[in-house]
N, C-alpha and C positions, 0 to 999 in steps of 0.2 A: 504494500500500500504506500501509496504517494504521501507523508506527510505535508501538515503544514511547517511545520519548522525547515524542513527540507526544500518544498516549494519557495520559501520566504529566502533559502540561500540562494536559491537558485538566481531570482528575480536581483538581491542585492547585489551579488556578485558579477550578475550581465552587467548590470548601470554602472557598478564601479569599473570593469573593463572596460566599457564604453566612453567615461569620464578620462579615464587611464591612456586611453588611446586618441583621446579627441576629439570623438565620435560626435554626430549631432545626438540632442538629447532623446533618451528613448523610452519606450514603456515594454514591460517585459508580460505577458502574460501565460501561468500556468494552472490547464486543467488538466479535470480529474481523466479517465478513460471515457466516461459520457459528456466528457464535453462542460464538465459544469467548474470556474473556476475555483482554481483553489489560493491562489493570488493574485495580482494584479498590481503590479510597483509599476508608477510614471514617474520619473524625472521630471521635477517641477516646473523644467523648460518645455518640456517636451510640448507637441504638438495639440490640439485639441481632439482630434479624431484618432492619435495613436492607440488606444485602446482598443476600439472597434478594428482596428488591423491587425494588432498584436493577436487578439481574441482568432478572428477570423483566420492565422495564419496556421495557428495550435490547432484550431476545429476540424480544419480543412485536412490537416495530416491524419486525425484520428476516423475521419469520413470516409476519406480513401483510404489507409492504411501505408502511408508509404510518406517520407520525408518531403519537406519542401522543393527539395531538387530535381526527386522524380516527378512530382506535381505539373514544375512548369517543364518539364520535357514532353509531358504527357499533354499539358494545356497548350504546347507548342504546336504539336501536332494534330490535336483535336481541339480546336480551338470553340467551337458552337458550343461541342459537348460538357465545357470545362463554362463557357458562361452562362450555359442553363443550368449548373451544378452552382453554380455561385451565388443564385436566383432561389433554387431548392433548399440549400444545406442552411437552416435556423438562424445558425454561429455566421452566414457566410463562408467564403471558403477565397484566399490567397495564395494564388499558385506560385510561389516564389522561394525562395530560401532566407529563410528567419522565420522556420515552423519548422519543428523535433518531435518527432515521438520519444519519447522517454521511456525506457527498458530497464529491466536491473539487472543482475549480473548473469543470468539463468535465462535470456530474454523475454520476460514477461512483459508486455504493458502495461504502464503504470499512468498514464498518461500523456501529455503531448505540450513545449513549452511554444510562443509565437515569440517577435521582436518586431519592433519597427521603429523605425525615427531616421537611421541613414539610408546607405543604398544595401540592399539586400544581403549582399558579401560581407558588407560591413554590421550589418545586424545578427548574423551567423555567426561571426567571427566572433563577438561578445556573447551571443548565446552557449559556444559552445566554452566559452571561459568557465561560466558559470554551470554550467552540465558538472565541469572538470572536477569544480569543486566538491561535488557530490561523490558517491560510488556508486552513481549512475550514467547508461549509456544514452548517447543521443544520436538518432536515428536520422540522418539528415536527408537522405534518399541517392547518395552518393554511390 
């Protein structure tokens, strides 16, 4: 099971890499395997709508089953399919990289984290900071 103290590292730990690195400011957000948050850290600069992306990026990995990266390869080439899916899926659904399924060490799902606030490489790259810090794996779709 996903804790919240776990989820809470997760999210502190993206912002501080993100901070670390010089990133624009971001919001991290981490659900459960249904999709129902279990944190939600914004960087006070951050953006207005970065939540609703952050959310939508987590969702969207736990909908399809498969990391950010696979996502937008998959909405690359199916592109209709992927924004009638975006239209369907509750959470939304962002096909990009800065969405993780989150695994433990046995590969279970435990969840799924999102990011947004710079360009997607750059949102990954503090997500997966913050993954680091945990003894959990993150599933980027790589």
């Amino acid at each position: 099971m996903l804790t919240i103290e776990t989820a809470v590292q997760i999210a502190q730990q993206t912002i501080a890499e993100a901070k670390k690195r010089d990133f624009a400011p971001m919001c991290v957000a981490v659900l459960d395997p249904g999709a129902h948050p279990i944190a939600i850290l914004r960087d006070e600069r951050a953006a207005i709508s970065r939540p609703e992306i952050a959310i939508a990026k987590a969702a969207g990995c736990l909908g399809m089953g498969f990391g950010g990266r696979e996502l937008q390869r998959r909405a690359e080439a199916l592109p209709q399919f992927f924004n009638a899916l975006a239209a369907i899926f509750p959470k939304g659904m962002v096909a990009l990289p800065g969405g993780v399924l989150l695994r433990d060490a046995e590969g279970r799902l435990l969840g799924a984290v999102g990011v947004s606030g710079d360009t997607s490489d750059n949102d990954e790259t503090a997500l997966l900071a913050g993954v680091a810090s945990t003894n959990l794996v993150a599933e980027t779709g790589e």
